[in-house]
C-alpha positions as CSV (number, residue, x, y, z in Angstrom):
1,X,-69.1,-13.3,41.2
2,X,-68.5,-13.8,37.6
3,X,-64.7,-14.2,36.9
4,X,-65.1,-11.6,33.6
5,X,-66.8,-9.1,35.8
6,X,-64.8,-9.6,39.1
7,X,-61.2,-8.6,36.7
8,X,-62.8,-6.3,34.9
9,X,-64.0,-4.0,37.4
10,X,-60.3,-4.3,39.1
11,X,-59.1,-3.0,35.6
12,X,-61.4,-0.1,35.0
13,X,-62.2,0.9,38.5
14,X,-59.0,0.6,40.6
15,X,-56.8,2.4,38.8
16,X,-54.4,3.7,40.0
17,X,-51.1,4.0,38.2
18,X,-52.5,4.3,34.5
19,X,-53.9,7.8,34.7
20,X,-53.7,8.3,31.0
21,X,-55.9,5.4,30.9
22,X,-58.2,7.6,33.9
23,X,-58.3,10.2,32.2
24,X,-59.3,8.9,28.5
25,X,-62.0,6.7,30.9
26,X,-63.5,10.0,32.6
27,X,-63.8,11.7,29.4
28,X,-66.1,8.9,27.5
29,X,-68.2,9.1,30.8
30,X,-68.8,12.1,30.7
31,X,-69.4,12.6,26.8
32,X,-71.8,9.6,27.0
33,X,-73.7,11.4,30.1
34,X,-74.0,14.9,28.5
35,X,-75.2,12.8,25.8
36,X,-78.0,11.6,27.1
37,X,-78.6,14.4,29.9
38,X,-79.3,16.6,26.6
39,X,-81.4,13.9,24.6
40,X,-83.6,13.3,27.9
41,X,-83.9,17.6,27.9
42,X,-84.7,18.0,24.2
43,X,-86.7,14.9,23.9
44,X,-89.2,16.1,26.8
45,X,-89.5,19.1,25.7
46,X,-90.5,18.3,22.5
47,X,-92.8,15.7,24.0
48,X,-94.3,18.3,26.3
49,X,-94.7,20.8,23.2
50,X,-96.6,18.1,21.6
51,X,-99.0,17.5,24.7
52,X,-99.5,21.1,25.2
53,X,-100.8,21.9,21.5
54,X,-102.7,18.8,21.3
55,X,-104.4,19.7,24.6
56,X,-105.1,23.0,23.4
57,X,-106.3,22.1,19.9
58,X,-108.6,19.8,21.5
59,X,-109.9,22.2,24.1
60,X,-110.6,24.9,21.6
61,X,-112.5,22.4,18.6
62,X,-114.4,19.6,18.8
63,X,-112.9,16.5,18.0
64,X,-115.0,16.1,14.7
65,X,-116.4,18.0,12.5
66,X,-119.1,17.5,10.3
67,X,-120.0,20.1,7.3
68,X,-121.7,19.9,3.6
69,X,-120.8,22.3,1.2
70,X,-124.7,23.2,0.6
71,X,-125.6,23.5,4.8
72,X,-127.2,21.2,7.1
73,X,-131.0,21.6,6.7
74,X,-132.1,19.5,9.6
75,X,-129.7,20.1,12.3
76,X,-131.8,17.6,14.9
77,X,-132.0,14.8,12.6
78,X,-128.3,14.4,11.8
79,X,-128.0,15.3,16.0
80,X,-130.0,12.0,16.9
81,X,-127.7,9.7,14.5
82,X,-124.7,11.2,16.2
83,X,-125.8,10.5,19.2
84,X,-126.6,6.8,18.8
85,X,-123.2,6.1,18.1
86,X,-121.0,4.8,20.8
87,X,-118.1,7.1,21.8
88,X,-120.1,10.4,21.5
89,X,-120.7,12.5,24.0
90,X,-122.3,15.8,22.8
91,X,-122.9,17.4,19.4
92,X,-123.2,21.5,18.8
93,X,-124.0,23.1,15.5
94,X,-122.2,26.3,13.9
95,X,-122.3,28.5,11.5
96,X,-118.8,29.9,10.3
97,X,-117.5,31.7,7.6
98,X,-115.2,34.3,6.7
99,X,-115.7,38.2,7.5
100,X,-113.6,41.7,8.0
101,X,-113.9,43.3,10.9
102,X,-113.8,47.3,11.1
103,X,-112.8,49.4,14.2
104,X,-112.2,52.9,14.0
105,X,-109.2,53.2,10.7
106,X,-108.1,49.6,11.3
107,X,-109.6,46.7,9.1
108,X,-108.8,42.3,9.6
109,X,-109.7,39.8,7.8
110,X,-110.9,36.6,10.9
111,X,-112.9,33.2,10.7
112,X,-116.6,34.1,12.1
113,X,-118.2,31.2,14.3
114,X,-122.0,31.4,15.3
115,X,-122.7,29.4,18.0
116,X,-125.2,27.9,20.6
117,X,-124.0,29.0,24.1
118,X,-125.8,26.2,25.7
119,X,-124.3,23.3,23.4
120,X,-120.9,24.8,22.4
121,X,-119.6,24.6,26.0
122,X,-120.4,20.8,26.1
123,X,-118.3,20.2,22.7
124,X,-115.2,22.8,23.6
125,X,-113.4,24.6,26.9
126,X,-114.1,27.5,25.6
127,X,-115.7,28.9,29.1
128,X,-112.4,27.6,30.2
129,X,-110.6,30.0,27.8
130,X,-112.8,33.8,28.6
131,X,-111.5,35.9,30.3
132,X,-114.2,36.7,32.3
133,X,-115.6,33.0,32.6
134,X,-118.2,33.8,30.5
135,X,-119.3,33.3,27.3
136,X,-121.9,35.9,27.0
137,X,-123.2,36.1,23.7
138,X,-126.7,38.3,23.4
139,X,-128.2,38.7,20.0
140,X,-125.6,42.0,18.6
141,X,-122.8,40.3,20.9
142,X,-119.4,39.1,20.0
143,X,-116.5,37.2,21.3
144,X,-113.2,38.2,20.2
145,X,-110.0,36.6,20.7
146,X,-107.2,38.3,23.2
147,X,-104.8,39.0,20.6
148,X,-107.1,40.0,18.1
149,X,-108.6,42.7,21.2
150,X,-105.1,43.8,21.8
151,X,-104.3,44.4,18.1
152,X,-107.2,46.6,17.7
153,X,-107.0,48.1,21.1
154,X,-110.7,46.7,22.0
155,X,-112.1,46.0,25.2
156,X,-116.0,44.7,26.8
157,X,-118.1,47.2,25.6
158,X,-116.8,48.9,22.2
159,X,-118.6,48.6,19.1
160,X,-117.1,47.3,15.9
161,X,-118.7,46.4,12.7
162,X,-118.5,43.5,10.4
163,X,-118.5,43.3,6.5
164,X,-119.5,39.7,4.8
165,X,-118.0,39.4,2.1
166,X,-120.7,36.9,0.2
167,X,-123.3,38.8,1.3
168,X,-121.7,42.5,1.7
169,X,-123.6,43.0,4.8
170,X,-122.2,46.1,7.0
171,X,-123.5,44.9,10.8
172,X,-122.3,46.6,14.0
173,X,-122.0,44.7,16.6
174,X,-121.0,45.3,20.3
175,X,-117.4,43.1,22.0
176,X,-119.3,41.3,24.8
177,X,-115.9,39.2,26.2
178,X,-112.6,38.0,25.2
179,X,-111.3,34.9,25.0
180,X,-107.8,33.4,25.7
181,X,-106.9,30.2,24.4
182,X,-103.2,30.6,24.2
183,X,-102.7,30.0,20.9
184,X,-101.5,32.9,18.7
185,X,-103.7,32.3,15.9
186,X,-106.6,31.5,17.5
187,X,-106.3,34.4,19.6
188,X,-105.8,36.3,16.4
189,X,-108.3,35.6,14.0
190,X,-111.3,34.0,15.5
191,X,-114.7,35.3,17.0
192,X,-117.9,33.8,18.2
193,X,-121.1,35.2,17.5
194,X,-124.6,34.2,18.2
195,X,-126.0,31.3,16.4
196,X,-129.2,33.1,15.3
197,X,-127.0,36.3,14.3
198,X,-124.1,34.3,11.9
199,X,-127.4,33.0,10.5
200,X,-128.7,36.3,9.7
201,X,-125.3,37.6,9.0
202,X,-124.3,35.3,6.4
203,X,-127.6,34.9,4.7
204,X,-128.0,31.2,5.1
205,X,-131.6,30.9,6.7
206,X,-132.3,28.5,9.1
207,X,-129.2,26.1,7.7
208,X,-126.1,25.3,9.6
209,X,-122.6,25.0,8.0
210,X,-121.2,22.9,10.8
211,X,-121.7,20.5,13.0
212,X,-119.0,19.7,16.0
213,X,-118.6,16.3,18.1
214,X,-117.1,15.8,21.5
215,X,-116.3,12.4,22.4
216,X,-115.7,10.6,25.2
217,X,-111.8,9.8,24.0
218,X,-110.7,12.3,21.6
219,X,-107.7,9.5,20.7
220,X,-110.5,7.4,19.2
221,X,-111.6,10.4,16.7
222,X,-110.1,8.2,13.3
223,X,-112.8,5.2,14.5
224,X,-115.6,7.3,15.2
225,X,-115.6,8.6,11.7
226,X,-115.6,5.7,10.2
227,X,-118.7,5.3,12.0
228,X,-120.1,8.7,11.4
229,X,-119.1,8.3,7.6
230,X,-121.5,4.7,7.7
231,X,-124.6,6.4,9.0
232,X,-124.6,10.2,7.8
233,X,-126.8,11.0,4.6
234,X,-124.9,11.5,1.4
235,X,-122.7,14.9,1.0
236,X,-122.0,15.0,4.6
237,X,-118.3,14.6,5.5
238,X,-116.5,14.3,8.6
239,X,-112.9,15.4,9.7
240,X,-111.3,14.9,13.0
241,X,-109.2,17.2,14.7
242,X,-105.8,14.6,13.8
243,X,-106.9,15.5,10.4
244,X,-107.1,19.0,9.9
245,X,-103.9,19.4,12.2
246,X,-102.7,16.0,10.5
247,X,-99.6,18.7,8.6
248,X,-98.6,20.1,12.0
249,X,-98.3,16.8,13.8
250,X,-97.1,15.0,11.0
251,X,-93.9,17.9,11.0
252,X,-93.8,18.1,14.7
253,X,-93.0,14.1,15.1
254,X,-90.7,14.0,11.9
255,X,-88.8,16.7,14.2
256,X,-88.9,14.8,17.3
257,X,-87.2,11.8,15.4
258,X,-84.3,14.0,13.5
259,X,-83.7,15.9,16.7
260,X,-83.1,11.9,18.6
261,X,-81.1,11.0,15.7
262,X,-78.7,14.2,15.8
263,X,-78.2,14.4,19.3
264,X,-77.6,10.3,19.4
265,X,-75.0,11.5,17.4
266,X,-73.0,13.0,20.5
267,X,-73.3,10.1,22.5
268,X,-71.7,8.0,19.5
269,X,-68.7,10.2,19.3
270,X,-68.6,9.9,23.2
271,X,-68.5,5.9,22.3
272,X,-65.5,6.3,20.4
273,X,-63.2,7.7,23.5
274,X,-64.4,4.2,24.6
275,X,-62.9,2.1,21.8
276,X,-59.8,4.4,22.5
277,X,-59.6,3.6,26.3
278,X,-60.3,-0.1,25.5
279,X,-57.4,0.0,22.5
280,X,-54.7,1.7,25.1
281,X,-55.7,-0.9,27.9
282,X,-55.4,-4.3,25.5
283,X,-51.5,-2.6,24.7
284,X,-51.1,-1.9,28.4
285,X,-52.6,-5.3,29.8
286,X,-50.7,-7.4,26.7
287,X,-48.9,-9.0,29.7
288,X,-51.8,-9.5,31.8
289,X,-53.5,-10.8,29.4
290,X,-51.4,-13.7,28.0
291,X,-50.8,-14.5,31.8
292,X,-54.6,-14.9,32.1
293,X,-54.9,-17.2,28.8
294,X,-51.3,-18.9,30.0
295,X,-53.4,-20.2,33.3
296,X,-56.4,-21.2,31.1
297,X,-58.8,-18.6,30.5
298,X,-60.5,-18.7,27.5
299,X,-60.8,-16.6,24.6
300,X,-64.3,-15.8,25.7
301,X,-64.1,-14.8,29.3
302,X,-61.1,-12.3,27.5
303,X,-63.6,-11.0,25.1
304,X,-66.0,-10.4,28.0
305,X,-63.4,-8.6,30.6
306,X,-62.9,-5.9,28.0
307,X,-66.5,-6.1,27.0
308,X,-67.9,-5.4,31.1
309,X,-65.0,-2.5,30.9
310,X,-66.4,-0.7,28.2
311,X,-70.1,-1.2,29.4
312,X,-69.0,0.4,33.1
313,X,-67.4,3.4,31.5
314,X,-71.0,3.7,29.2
315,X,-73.4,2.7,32.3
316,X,-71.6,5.0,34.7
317,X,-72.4,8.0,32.0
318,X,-75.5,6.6,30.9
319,X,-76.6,6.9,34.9
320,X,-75.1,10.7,35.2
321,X,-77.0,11.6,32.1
322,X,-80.1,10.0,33.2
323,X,-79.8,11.8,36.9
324,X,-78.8,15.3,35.4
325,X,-81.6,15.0,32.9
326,X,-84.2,14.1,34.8
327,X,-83.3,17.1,37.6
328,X,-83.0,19.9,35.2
329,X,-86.1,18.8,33.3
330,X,-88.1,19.9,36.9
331,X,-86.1,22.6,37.1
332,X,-87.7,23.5,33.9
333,X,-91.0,22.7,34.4
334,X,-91.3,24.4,37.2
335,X,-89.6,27.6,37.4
336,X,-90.3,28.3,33.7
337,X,-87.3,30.6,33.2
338,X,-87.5,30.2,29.2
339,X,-90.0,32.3,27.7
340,X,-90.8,32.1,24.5
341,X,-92.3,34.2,22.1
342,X,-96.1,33.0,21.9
343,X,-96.4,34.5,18.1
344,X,-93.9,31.7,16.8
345,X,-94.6,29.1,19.2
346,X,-98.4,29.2,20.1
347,X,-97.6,28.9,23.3
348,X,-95.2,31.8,25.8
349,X,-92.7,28.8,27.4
350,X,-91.3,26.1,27.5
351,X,-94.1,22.9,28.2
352,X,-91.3,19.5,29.4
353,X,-92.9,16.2,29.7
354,X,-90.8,13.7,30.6
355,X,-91.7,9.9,30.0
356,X,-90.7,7.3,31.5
357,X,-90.8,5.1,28.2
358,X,-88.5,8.1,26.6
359,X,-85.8,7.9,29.3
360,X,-85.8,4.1,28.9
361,X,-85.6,4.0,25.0
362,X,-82.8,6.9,25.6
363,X,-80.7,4.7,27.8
364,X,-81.2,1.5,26.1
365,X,-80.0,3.0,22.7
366,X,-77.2,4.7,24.6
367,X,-76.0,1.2,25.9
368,X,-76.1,-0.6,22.6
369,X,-73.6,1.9,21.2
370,X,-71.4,1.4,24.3
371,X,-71.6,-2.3,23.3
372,X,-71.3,-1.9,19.6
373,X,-68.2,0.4,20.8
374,X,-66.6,-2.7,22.6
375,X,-66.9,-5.3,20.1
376,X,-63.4,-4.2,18.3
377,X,-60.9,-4.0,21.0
378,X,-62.9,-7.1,23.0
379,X,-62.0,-8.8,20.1
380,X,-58.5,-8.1,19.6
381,X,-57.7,-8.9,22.7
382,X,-59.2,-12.3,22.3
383,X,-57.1,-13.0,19.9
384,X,-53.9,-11.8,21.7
385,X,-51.8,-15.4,21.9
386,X,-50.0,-16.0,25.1
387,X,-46.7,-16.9,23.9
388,X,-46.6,-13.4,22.0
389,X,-47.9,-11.9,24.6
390,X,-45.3,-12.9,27.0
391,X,-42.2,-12.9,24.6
392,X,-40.1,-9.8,25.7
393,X,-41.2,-10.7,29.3
């Protein structure tokens, strides 16, 4: 066994008569572990919020989406250079726009989507999302959203009627399901109609104003358009779903790394009860130490004794922190006992995933504090010299 290790672990594990020195010892290791229990926590939670909203944002849109200002004429053309690319694994075309809807005194402003029942549910979950598992749209029928249903107090059945405002149409049209995709705004302020009746509602012919893309790897979405952009005709543009969300992801990781950074934090402060411990043991062990350099131990092997002590103290509470995290993150996902509220978060609790590669840069950052925290007093007491050291003795 290495000599630095074998003395240091009979310094910081056996003690018994310095229990000032305990007591300093079991307080790092525990500040160090709550430290990391609560990065693991806050760190899969985020992780899991991001997973959940992607999966959701994905499940409800296509990955790409193509649109011209003036309308897509010939739907089937741009359909067959879609499909030739590789990557793709189903196109759908829309019509969308903006409309108010009218029930009874009550008036809101949604986005309208006609769509092909047939192709949509190739591109999107949505038949994942009714709440009948259906997506029954007859010419006159419309989807509604469940928040938007509960708002208005709608159900299957009643009859609302729609106002474009480009075209000032007044159209009634009957709720024929409600979809749930778990997201707040969706919920809120979307509806699908028929294809044929946007069409006709919004006064644009035979065009189409959209034109979604499922692929077989949503993740590849950013090189797909650069493919898409190569082959479509001029004044057709493409966006992927990383773009049009690119704001909300862009905030979401920014808050990921600020929360790692703050809550690092604690375990630094932690590391400074370890500098203290190490500080008090290099006054206590003054003796022991300039016997140990007396009988030829080097200024090295010193350095490392007190460097081993303060990396047991930080590995012990690294370990706790690691064991408590991990448990109460599966506690969390899955007895779900924080609820949020869904119209602030998108989604009603709290989604945990918990990485493997998270809790490994956790505990590797952890233990390079607890080494930068025993660089000081490993130090000093390296350059204790014997005949000081044993003076008064």
């Amino acid at each position: 066994m290495n000599l630095a290790f074998f003395i240091s672990r009979r310094y910081f594990l056996t003690l018994q008569k310095e229990r000032f020195i305990s007591v300093i010892s079991l307080i790092s290791c525990l500040g160090i572990a709550i430290g990391v229990m609560a990065l693991i926590i806050v760190i899969a939670v985020m992780t899991g919020f991001d997973n959940d909203l992607k999966d959701k944002i994905i499940g409800a849109n296509p990955h790409i989406i193509i649109q011209s200002e003036d309308g897509i004429a010939d739907f089937q053309q741009v359909k067959s250079l879609i499909e030739g690319l590789r990557g793709v694994r189903d196109v759908a075309p829309y019509v969308s726009g903006q409309a108010f809807l009218y029930y009874k005194d009550k008036v809101l402003s949604l986005n309208l989507k006609g769509v092909d029942q047939a192709s949509e549910s190739r591109v999107t979950r949505i038949l994942g999302y009714m709440e009948g598992g259906r997506l029954n749209l007859p010419p006159g029928g419309i989807v509604l959203g469940k928040e938007l249903a509960a708002v208005l107090g709608l159900s299957v059945g009643d009859e609302v009627v729609l106002s474009s405002p480009v075209v000032g149409l007044n159209t009634p049209f009957k709720v024929s399901g409600i979809f749930h995709t778990g997201m707040y705004d969706y919920d809120l302020n979307l509806a699908f109609l028929n294809i044929k009746d946007a069409q006709q509602f919004f006064g644009v012919g035979t065009l189409v104003t959209q034109v979604g893309v499922r692929l077989d790897n949503p993740y590849l979405a950013p090189q797909v358009k650069k493919e898409l952009n190569r082959v479509l005709p001029a004044g057709l543009h493409s966006r992927t779903w990383m773009d049009i969300n690119k704001n909300f992801f862009s905030a979401l990781a920014l808050e990921k790394l600020a929360m790692f950074i703050i809550l690092t934090l604690i375990v630094l402060v932690a590391c400074f009860n370890i500098v203290s411990t190490l500080i008090v043991m290099v006054v206590e062990k003054t003796k022991d130490i300039g016997i140990l350099k007396a009988v030829g131990v080097s200024q090295g092997q010193v350095r490392r004794i007190f460097t081993w002590g303060g990396l047991i103290i930080g590995t012990g509470g690294i370990l706790f922190g690691i064991i408590g995290g991990i448990i109460l993150c599966l506690l969390l996902k899955k007895y779900q006992f924080i609820q949020l509220p869904q119209d602030i978060y998108y989604i009603d609790h709290l989604p945990v995933a918990l990485r493997g590669l998270d809790v490994a840069m956790i505990a590797g950052s952890a233990l390079l504090i607890c080494f930068l925290a025993t660089i000081y007093p490993a130090s000093k007491a390296a350059r204790l010299v014997p005949a000081d050291a044993l003076r008064y003795e």
